[in-house]
C-alpha positions in Angstrom: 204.8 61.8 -3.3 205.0 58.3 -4.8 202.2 57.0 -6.6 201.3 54.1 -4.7 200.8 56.8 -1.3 198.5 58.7 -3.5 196.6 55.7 -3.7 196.3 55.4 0.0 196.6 58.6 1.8 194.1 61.0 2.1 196.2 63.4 4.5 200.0 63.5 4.7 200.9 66.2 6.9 204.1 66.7 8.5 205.6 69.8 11.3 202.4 72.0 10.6 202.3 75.3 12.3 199.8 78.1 11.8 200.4 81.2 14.0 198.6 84.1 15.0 200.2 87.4 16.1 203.6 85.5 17.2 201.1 82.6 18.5 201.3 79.4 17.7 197.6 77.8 17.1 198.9 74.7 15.5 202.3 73.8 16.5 204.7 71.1 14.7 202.0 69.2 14.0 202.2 65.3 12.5 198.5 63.7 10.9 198.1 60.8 8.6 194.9 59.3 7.6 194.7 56.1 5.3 191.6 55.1 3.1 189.1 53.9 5.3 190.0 55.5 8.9 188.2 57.3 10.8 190.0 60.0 13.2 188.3 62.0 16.1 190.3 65.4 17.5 189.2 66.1 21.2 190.8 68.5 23.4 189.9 71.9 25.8 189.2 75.3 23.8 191.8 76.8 22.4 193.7 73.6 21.6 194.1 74.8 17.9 191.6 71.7 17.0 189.1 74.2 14.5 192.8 75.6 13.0 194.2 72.7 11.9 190.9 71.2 10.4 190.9 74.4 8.4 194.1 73.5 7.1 193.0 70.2 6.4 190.0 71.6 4.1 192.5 73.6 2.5 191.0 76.9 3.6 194.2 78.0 5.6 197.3 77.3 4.4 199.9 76.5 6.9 203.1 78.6 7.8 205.7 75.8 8.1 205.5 72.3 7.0 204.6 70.1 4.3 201.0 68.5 3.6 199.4 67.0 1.2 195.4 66.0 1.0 194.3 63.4 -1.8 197.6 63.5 -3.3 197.5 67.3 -3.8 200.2 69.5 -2.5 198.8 72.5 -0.4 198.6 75.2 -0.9 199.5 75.5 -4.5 196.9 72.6 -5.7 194.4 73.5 -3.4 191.7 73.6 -5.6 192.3 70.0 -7.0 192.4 68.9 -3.8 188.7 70.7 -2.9 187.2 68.8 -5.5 187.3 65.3 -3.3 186.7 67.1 0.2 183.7 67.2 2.1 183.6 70.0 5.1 181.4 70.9 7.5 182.5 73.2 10.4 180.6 75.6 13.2 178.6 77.4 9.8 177.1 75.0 7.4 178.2 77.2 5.0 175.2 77.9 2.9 173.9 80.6 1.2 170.8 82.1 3.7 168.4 84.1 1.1 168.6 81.0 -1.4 166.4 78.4 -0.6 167.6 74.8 0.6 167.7 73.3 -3.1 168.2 76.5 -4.6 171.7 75.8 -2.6 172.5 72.3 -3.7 171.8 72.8 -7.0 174.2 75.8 -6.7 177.3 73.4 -5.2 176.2 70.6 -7.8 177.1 72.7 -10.6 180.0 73.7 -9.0 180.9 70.0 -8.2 180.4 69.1 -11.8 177.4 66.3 -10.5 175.9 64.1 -13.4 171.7 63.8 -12.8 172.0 67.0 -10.1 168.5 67.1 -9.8 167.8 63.5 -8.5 171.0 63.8 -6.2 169.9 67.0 -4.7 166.0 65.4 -4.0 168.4 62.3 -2.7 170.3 63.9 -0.2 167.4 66.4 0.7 165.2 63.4 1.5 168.3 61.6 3.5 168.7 64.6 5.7 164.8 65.3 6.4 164.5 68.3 4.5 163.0 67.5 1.3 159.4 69.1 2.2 161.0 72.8 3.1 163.2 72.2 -0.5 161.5 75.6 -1.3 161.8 77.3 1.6 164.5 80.1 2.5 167.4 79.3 4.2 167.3 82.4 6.6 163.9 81.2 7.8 165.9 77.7 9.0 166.2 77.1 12.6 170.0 76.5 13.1 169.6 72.8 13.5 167.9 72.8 10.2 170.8 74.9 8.5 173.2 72.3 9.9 171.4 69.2 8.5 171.5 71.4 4.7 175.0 71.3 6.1 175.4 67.6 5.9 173.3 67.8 2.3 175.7 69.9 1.1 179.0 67.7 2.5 177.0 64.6 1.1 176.2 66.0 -2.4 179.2 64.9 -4.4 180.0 61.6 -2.2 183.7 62.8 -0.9 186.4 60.8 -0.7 187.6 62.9 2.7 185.1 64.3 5.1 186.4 66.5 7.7 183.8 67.2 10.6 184.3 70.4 13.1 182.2 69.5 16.1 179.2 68.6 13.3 176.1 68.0 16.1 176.3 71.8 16.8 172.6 72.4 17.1 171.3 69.2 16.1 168.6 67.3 17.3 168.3 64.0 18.3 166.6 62.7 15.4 169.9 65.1 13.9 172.5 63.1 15.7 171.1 60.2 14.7 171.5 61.1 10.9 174.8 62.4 11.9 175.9 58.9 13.1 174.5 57.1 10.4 176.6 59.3 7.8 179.6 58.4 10.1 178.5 54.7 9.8 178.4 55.0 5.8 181.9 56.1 5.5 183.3 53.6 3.2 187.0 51.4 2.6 187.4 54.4 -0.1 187.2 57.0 2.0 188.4 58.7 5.2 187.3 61.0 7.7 188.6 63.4 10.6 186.4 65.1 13.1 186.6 67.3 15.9 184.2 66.9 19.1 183.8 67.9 22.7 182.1 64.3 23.1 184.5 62.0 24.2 181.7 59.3 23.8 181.0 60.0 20.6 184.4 60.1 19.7 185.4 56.7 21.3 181.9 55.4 19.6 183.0 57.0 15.8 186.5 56.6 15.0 189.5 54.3 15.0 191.7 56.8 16.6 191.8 59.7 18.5 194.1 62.0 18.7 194.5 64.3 22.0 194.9 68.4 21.5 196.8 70.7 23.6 198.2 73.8 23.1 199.1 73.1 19.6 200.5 70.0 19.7 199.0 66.4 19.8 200.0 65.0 23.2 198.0 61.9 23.0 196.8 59.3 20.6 194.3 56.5 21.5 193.2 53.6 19.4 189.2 52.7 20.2 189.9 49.4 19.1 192.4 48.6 21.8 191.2 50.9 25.0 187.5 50.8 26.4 185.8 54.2 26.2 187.2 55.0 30.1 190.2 54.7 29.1 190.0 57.6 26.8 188.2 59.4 29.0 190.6 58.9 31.4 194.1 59.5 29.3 192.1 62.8 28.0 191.5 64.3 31.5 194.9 63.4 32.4 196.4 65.1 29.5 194.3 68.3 29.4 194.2 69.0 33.0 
């Protein structure tokens, strides 16, 4: 990939397919995101939405195709590729019998985070949590799992952030921080996220692309089409 598309794309991905016993999940799929774009991925169950975000984060590698996240060919630079990604899927993906810093501190090391300590009270105090710091995971309601969630995807400031239906379980005061995370992501960086809300959706990103059966059968631009419109071209296209 030339230099100057390193520069500017965060995800090149070309013909993806992931099966599953003879299957097709994901099916000759084609996603590009620039620097500073925000994608949404709606579309019934069983689209292959959650599979090809997976792929995206680098956590499955796909079966045919070629893509590349942050310059990084996957799978076989995977891991240089992790270091700039932030996930967050159905799990928040955090340790349950460590308690909520106990678990940032653990990911700051592993992210390599100068001053960890005054990043992890930052991010704790941005998400609510900073007065159960101490406390045990496991004794987390799952909305407050979710928001160490967002701590955790936050921590080391990633240039992608990939989103699997992220207000599972949240709140409203929840949502709300989920939307103002949305709202910080910068000209530097890039995000794709998966949701059931169309409105949210329309409300959060440029584009958004319309799941299927594998395939993208639909693309949208926000900017262009009034939020029934979407609604509209999705029910038409998932009927």
């Amino acid at each position: 990939m030339p230099n100057d598309q390193q520069h500017t794309t965060l995800i090149d991905g070309h013909g993806l397919v992931r099966a599953f016993g003879g299957r097709r999940a994901v099916n000759e799929v084609d996603i590009t995101l620039q620097r500073g774009q925000k994608i949404a991925i709606v579309g019934p169950n069983g689209a292959g939405k959650s599979t090809l975000m997976r792929m995206l984060a680098t956590l499955m590698r796909p079966d045919v195709g070629h893509l590349h996240i942050l310059g990084a060919s996957i799978p076989t630079q995977a891991m240089r590729a992790r270091a700039g990604i932030g996930y967050l899927g159905h799990d928040p993906m955090v340790y349950l019998d460590l308690t909520a810093r106990q678990n940032l501190e653990l990911f700051a090391d592993l992210y390599g985070i100068d001053d960890p300590q005054d990043r992890v009270v930052e991010v704790l105090s941005l998400v609510g949590l900073l007065a159960r710091s101490h406390d045990c995971v496991r004794t987390f309601s799952r909305g407050m799992a979710q928001r160490l969630g967002l701590a955790r995807l936050m921590l080391h400031r990633p240039q992608l952030v990939l989103l699997d239906e992220p207000s599972t379980g949240l709140d409203r005061s929840g949502r709300a921080l989920l939307d103002a995370l949305i709202a910080e992501i910068g000209p530097a960086q890039g995000m794709v996220m998966v949701t059931h809300e169309i409105d949210r959706a329309h409300a959060s990103a440029d584009e958004v692309l319309i799941m299927r059966t594998g395939r993208i059968v639909g693309q949208v631009s926000t900017r262009a089409n009034s939020f029934g419109d979407l609604a509209a071209v999705h029910e038409e296209l998932t009927r």
